[in-house]
Structures are given as structure tokens and as C-alpha cells.
GUVEXTOR-847699 format. One record per residue (C-alpha): x, z, y; residue number from 1; residue in one letter. Coordinates in steps of 0.2 Angstrom, whole numbers, m for minus. Each point is the difference from the previous one (the first is absolute). Last residue first. Layout:
<nodes>
{{X Z Y} NUM 'A'}
...
</nodes>
This chain:
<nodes>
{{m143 m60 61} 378 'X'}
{{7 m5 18} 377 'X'}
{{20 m4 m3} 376 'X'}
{{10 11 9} 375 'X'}
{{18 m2 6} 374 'X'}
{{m6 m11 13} 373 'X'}
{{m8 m14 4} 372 'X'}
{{m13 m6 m14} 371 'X'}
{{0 m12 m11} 370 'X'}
{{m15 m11 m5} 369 'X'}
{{m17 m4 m8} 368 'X'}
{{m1 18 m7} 367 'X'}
{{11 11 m9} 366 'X'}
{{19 m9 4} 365 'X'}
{{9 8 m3} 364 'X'}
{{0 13 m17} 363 'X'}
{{2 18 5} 362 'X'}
{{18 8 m2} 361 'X'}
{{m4 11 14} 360 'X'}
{{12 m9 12} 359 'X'}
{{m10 m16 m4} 358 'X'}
{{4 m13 m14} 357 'X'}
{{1 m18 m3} 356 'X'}
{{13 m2 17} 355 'X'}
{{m6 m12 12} 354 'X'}
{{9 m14 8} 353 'X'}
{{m10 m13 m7} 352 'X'}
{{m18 9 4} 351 'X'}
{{6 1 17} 350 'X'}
{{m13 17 6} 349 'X'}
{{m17 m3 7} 348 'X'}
{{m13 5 m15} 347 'X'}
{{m2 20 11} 346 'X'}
{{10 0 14} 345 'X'}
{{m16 m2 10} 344 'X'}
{{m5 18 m7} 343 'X'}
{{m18 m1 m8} 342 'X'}
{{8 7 m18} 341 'X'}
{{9 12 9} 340 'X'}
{{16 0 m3} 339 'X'}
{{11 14 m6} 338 'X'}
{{12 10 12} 337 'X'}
{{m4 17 m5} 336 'X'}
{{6 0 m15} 335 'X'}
{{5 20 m3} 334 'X'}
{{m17 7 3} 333 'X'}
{{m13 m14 9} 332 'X'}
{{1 m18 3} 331 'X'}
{{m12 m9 12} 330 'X'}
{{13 m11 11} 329 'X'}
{{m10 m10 11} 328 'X'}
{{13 m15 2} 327 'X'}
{{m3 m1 19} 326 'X'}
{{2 m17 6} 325 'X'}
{{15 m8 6} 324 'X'}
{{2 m14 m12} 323 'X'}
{{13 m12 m6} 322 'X'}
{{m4 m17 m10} 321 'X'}
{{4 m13 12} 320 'X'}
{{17 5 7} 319 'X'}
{{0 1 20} 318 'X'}
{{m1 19 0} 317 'X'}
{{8 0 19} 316 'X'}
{{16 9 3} 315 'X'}
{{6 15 11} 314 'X'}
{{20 m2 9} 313 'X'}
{{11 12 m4} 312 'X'}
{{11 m7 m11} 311 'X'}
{{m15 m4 m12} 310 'X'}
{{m15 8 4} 309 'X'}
{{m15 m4 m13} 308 'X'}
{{m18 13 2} 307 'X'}
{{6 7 14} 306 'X'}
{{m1 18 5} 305 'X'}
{{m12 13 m8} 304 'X'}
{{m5 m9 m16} 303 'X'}
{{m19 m3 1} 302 'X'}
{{0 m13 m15} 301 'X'}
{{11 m12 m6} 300 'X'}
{{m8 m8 m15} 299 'X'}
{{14 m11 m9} 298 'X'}
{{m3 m18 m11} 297 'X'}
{{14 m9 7} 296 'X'}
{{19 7 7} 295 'X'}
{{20 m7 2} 294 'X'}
{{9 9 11} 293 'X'}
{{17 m7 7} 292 'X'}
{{8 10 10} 291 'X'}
{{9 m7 16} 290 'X'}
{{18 4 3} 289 'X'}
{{5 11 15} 288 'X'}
{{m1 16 m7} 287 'X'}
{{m15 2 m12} 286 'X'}
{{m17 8 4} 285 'X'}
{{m14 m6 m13} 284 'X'}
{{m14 14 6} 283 'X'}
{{m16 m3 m14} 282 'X'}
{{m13 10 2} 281 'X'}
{{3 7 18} 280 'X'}
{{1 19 3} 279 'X'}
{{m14 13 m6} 278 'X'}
{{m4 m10 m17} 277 'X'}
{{m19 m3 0} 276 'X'}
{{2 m14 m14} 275 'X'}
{{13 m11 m6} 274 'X'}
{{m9 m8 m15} 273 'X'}
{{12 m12 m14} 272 'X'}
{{m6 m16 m8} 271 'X'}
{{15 m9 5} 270 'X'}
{{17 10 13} 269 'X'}
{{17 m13 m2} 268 'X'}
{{10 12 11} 267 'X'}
{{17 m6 4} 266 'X'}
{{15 8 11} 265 'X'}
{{13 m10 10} 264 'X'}
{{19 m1 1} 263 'X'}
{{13 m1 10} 262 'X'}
{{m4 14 14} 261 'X'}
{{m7 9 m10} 260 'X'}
{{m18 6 m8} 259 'X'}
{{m14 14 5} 258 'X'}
{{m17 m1 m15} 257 'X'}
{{m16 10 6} 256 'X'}
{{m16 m1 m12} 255 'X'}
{{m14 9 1} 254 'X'}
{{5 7 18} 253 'X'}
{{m1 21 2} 252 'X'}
{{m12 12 m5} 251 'X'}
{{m5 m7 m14} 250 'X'}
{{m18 m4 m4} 249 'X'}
{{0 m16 m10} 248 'X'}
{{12 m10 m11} 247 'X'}
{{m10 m9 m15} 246 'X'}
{{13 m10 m9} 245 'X'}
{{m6 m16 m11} 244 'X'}
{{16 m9 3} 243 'X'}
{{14 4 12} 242 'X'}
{{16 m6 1} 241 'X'}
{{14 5 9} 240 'X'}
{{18 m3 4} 239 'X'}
{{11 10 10} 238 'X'}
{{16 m11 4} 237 'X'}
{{13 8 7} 236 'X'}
{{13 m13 m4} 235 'X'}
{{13 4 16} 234 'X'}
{{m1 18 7} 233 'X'}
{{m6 4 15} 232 'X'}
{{m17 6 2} 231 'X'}
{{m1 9 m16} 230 'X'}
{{m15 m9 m14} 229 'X'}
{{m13 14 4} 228 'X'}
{{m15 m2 m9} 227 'X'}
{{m15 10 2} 226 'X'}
{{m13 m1 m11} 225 'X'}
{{m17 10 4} 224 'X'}
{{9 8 16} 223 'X'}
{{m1 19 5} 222 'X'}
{{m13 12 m4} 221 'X'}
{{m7 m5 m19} 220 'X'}
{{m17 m5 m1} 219 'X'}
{{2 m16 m9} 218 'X'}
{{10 m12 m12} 217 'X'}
{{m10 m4 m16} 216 'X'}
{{10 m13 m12} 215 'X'}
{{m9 m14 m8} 214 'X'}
{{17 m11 1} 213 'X'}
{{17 5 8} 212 'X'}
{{17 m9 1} 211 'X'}
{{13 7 9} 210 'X'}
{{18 m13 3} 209 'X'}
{{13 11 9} 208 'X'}
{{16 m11 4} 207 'X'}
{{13 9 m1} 206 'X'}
{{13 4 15} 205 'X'}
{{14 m12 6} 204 'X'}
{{12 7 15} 203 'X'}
{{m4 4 18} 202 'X'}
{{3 19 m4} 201 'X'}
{{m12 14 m1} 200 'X'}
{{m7 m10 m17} 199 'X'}
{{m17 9 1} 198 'X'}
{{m12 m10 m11} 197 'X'}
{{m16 13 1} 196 'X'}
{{m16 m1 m11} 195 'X'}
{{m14 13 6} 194 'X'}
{{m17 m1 m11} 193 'X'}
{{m16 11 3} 192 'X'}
{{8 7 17} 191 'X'}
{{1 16 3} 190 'X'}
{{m10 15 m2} 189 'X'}
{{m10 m9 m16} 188 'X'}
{{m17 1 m4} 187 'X'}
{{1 m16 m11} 186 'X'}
{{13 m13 m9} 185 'X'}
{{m12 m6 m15} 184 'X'}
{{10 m12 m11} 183 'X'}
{{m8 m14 m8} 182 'X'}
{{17 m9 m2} 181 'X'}
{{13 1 11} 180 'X'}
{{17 m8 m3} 179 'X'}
{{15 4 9} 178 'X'}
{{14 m13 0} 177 'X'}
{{17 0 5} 176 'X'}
{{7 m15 3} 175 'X'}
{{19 m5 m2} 174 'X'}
{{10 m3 16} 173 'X'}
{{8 16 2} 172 'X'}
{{17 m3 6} 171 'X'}
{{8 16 10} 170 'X'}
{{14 m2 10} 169 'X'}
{{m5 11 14} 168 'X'}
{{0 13 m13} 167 'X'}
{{m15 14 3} 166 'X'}
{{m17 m6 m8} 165 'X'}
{{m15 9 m1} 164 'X'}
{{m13 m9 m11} 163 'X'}
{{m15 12 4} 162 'X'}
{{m17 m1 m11} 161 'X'}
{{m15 13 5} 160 'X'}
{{m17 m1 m10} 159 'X'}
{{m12 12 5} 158 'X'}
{{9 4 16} 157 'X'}
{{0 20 5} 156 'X'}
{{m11 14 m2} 155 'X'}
{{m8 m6 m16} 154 'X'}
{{m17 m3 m2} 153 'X'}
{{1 m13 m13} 152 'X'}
{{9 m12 m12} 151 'X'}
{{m11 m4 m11} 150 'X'}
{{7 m15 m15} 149 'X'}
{{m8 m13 m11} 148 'X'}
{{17 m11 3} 147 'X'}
{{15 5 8} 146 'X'}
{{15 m13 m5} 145 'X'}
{{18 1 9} 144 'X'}
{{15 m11 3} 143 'X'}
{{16 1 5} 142 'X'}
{{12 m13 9} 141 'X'}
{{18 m1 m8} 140 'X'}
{{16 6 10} 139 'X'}
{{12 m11 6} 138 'X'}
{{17 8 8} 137 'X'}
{{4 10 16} 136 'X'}
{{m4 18 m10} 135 'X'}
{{m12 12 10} 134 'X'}
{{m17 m4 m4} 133 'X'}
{{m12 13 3} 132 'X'}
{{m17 m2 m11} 131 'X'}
{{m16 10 2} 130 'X'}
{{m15 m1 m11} 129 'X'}
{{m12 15 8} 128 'X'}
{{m18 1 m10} 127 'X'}
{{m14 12 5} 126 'X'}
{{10 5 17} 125 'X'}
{{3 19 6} 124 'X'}
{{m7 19 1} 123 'X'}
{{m18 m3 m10} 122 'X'}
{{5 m13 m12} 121 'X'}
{{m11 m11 m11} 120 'X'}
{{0 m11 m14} 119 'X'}
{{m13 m4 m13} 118 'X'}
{{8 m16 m12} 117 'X'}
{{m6 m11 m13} 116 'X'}
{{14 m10 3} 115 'X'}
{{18 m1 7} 114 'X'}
{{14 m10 m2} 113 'X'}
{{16 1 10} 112 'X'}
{{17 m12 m4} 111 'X'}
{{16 5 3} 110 'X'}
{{11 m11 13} 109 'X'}
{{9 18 8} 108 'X'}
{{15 m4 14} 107 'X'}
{{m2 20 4} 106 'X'}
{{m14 12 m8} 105 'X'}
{{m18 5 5} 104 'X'}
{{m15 2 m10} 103 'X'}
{{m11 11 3} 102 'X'}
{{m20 1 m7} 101 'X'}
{{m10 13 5} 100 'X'}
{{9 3 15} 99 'X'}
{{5 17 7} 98 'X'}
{{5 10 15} 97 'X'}
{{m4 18 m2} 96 'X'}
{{m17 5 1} 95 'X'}
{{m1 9 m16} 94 'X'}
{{m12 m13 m4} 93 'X'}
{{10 m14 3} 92 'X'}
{{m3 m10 m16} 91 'X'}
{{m16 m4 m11} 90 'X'}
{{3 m15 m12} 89 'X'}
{{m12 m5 m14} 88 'X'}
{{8 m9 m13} 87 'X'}
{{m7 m17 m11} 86 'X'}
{{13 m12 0} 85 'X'}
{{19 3 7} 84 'X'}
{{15 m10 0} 83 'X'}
{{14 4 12} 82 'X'}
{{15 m7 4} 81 'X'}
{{17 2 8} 80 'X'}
{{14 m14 1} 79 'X'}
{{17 m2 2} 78 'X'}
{{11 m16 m3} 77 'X'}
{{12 m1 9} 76 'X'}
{{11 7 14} 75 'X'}
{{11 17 0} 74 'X'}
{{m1 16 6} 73 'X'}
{{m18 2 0} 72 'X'}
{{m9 11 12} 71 'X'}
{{m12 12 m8} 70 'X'}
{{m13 m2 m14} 69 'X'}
{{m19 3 m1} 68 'X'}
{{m16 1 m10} 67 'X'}
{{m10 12 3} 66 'X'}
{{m21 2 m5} 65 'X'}
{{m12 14 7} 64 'X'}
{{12 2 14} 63 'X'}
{{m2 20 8} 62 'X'}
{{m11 11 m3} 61 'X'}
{{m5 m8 m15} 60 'X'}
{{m17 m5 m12} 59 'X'}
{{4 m12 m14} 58 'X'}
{{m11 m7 m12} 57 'X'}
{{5 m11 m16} 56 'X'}
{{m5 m16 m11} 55 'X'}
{{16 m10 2} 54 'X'}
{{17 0 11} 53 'X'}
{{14 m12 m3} 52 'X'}
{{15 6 9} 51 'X'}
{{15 m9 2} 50 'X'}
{{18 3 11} 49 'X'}
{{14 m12 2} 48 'X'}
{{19 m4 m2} 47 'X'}
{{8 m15 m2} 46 'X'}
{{14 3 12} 45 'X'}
{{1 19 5} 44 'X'}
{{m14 11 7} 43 'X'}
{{4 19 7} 42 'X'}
{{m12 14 2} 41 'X'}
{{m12 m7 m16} 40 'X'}
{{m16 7 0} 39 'X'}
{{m15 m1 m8} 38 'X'}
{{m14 11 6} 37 'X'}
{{m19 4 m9} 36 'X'}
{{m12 13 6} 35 'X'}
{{6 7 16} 34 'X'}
{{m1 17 5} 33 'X'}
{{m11 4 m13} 32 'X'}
{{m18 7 1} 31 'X'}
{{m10 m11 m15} 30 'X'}
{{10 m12 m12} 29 'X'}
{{m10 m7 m12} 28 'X'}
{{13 m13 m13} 27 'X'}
{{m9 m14 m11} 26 'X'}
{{14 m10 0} 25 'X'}
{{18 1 9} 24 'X'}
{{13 m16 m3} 23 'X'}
{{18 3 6} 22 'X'}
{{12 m12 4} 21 'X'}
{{17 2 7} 20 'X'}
{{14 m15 4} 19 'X'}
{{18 3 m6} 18 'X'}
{{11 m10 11} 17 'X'}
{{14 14 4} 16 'X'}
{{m6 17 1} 15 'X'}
{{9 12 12} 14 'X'}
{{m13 7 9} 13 'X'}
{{m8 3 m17} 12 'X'}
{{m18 m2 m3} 11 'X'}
{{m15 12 2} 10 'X'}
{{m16 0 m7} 9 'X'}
{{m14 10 7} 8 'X'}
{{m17 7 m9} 7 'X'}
{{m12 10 6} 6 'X'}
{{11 7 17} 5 'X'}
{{m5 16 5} 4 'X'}
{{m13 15 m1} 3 'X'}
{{m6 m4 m16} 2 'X'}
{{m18 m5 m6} 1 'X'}
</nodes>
């Protein structure tokens, strides 16, 4: 328990291509300002900064985890990262802004990886990954994995993802990809996921793939998922897919995805329940290009708005396999979500599409079928 930083690491503003890595196991930090920083205040070709993070607690004021560099100077090949498994993350309790988990840095292709994860804030987001490219030359998409992770009850986003890119000759054309696997983004002030490709300019952002299966999206006070691809610039391209997600109870639409002018978003939405959210379920809103949705084998259920509005305009469940019926959730404590085992989403998932386990780790499928949703009745 110490009064400030628990552990920070520091390179010099003058280093020349000398990535950092450090590796923390088995660390308790309780009452400091933050619990872990890297930072480097001045990035150079070839640079990059690594944490790998296992079997540990953090309670901040402040961030709980920090990684972070500052403009670079010159092009190439950057990159921050973060691998954790197994850490609990309590950040903002001294009320100052803080984020579980932050990462931000400019021109960065690192990787993400988390697992086994509690992460909460009480003055900001539960995970902010923000990149601002600056440099008019090509910089490679980034991916990230969360997987058997809560990311709860903080005052801002659960998840929030920012590509902010200044140059008006940026070329991004790589994918970034985010993968979600059984993931439980819940109780959160914002939205449960916020993804933003701001290019300011009319030049080439990246194209934002996000892939999520047995994933829990619900209760939080804004949006489910909300994609933002920027209005203007060319190669916005949100793209979504859903598989056994159960998105329910958000203040907000389920899903909302806004496109540009040149380019389109897609959903492909199978085995998923969009239930009681307090705007439409699913809101496809692109900038004078049609969306393309792709969708079977969903209950939509007492959403506030529409069920399906794409550009505006609502849109009947014409595929044969979709419900509107309530799903009778019956869960209790921290899965409240579960099926019952009368519930119509009961045996009426895709069998083909259909992962072989649910967000619990429980074996699909445990009776004649699969279910919709995250939860497989037991």
C-alpha cells in the first residue's frame, strides 16, 4: 500500500529504437495512484512499449493499468501492448479520472490480450485503447483479444477503442481487429463498447473488423455496441459480427453502427437476442451507402424503437428463423441472463454456426439443440 505510483518504468526521451518490456507477476497493489505506468515521452523508429501482466490486483485512484507514449518524431514501426491473465482491476477510486486499462500512443500496431480479467473504474472507462496517427505514411492495423473477461460498473464505456488520425495523408488500409470472446460488458455509465475511426480529414482510415461470440452486453446506459466509422472519411468500414451474444436492457440502441459517405457498414447478427434495449435493436445508419446486414436465428424482443432500421427507414424480420418473443430470462446473482429451460430460445439456435461452448464455459449444446444467446440452458 503506497501513496503513489506501484511500479513505473520510464524510457529516455532521447532513445533511439530501443523498445521496453516488462513483465509483473504476482504483484497486490492496494491505494496507489496508479498501479502500473510505462512511459516513454518520446518514440523513435523501431520503438515500443510491452507489458505482460499475470496473477495480480490493482486498486488505483487513478489508472489501474498505463501504458502510453507521446507524439513520435519520426515514422515506423511503433507499437504498445499489453498482455494480461488473471488480474483484478479497480481504478478511479480517488475520483480522478481513470481507466482500468489504458492505452494510448501515436501510430501504435501492438497487440492487446486479455483474459481472466475483473475490470472496473469508478471516475472513467474500464478499457480506453486510443491511437492518433500523425505521420503521412502507412501504419499497420492492431489487434486485440478479450476473452473470459468482466468489464463492469464503470462511469464511462466498458470498452472504448479511438483511432484518431490527424495527417491528411494518412493510409491505413490494414484491418484492425477486436475479438470478443465470452466477455461480459455490464452496468456500465456509457456505452458497453464504443469503437471510433476519426480520420478529421477525407483521407483513408482503418478498417475496424469486431468479432464477438457468447458475449453478454447489457445494462449499461448508453448504446450496447456503438460503432462510429467518421462520416467522411473514405474506407470507414465498421464491421460486425455477432454470434451467440445476448444484448439486453441498455439504455440506448443494442446495436448502432454510423458509416461514410464511400463506404458502408456490415453486421452479420446469428444466434444473438436483442432484448428490451431503450432505443431500436439494431440502427444500421450509414451516410448515403446502404448497409448490408446479414441476420437468422435472433429473438428481438420489446426493444424501445425498432426492431431493424437501416438509414432511417424500420425493417420487417423476413428471415425464417427469427423471433420476437420474450426469452424469459430466469438467472439470478452475476448471470442473470440465463435461459429458462421453457424459454422459446431454448433448442432454436443454427446448430452449424454455433460455438461448442457457452459464455460460462458449459458444453453446447445440453439438450436437443442450441440455444440463442450467450447461455446454454443446463
Amino acid at each position: 500500500t503506497v501513496d503513489e505510483i506501484g511500479i513505473e518504468l520510464r524510457s529516455p526521451g532521447s532513445a533511439h529504437g530501443q523498445p521496453m518490456t516488462a513483465t509483473v507477476d504476482r504483484v497486490n497493489f492496494d491505494d496507489v495512484t496508479t498501479g502500473i505506468r510505462l512511459y516513454s515521452p518520446k518514440n523513435e523508429t523501431g520503438s515500443g512499449l510491452d507489458l505482460t501482466l499475470t496473477n495480480s490486483s490493482i486498486t488505483a485512484d487513478e489508472h489501474g493499468v498505463s501504458v502510453d507514449y507521446a507524439r513520435s518524431r519520426v515514422g515506423g514501426s511503433h507499437g504498445i501492448g499489453l498482455t494480461a491473465d488473471n488480474v483484478q482491476i479497480t481504478a478511479g477510486q480517488g475520483l480522478a479520472t481513470g481507466n482500468g486499462v489504458s492505452l494510448v500512443g501515436d501510430e501504435g500496431s501492438g497487440n492487446l490480450d486479455i483474459r481472466n480479467a475483473d475490470i472496473t473504474s469508478a471516475a472513467g472507462h474500464g478499457l480506453l485503447r486510443q491511437y492518433a496517427g500523425t505521420q503521412a505514411n502507412y501504419i499497420p492495423g492492431w489487434n486485440s483479444t478479450i476473452a473470459d473477461t468482466v468489464i463492469h460498473d464503470a462511469t464511462g464505456d466498458g470498452i472504448r477503442l479511438e483511432d484518431r488520425f490527424t495527417d491528411s495523408a494518412f493510409r491505413g488500409s490494414a484491418v484492425s481487429t477486436v475479438n470478443l470472446d465470452s466477455v461480459k460488458l455490464i452496468d456500465n455509465g456509457g456505452h458497453g463498447l464504443y469503437a471510433e475511426q476519426d480520420g478529421r480529414y477525407t483521407s483513408e482510415v482503418r478498417p475496424l473488423l469486431i468479432d464477438a461470440e457468447n458475449c453478454l452486453v447489457a445494462n449499461n446506459s448508453g448504446d450496447g455496441i456503438h460503432l462510429d466509422g467518421n462520416r467522411d472519411a473514405t474506407g470507414a468500414l465498421p464491421r460486425l459480427d455477432l454470434l451467440n451474444v445476448t444484448i439486453a436492457d441498455n439504455g440506448g440502441d443494442g446495436l448502432y453502427t454510423v458509416s461514410s459517405a464511400t463506404s458502408g457498414s456490415t453486421a452479420t447478427i446469428i444466434n444473438t437476442i436483442i432484448s428490451a434495449n431503450g432505443g431500436d435493436g439494431v440502427d444500421l445508419n450509414d451516410q448515403g451507402v446502404t448497409p448490408t446486414i446479414t441476420e437468422d436465428y435472433n429473438d428481438f424482443f420489446n426493444n424501445t424503437g425498432t426492431n431493424i432500421i437501416i438509414n432511417g427507414v424500420g425493417q420487417a424480420l423476413t428471415v425464417p428463423h427469427d423471433l420476437e418473443i420474450d426469452p424469459d430470462f430466469v438467472g439470478t446473482g452475476a448471470d442473470p441472463y440465463d435461459l429458462s429451460p421453457t424459454s422459446l430460445c431454448v433448442d432454436a439456435a443454427d446448430a452449424l454456426a454455433a460455438p461448442g461452448l457457452d459464455i460460462l464455459g458449459r458444453t453446447r449444446p445440453m439438450v436437443s439443440g442450441y440455444d440463442m444467446g450467450a447461455y446454454e440452458v443446463q
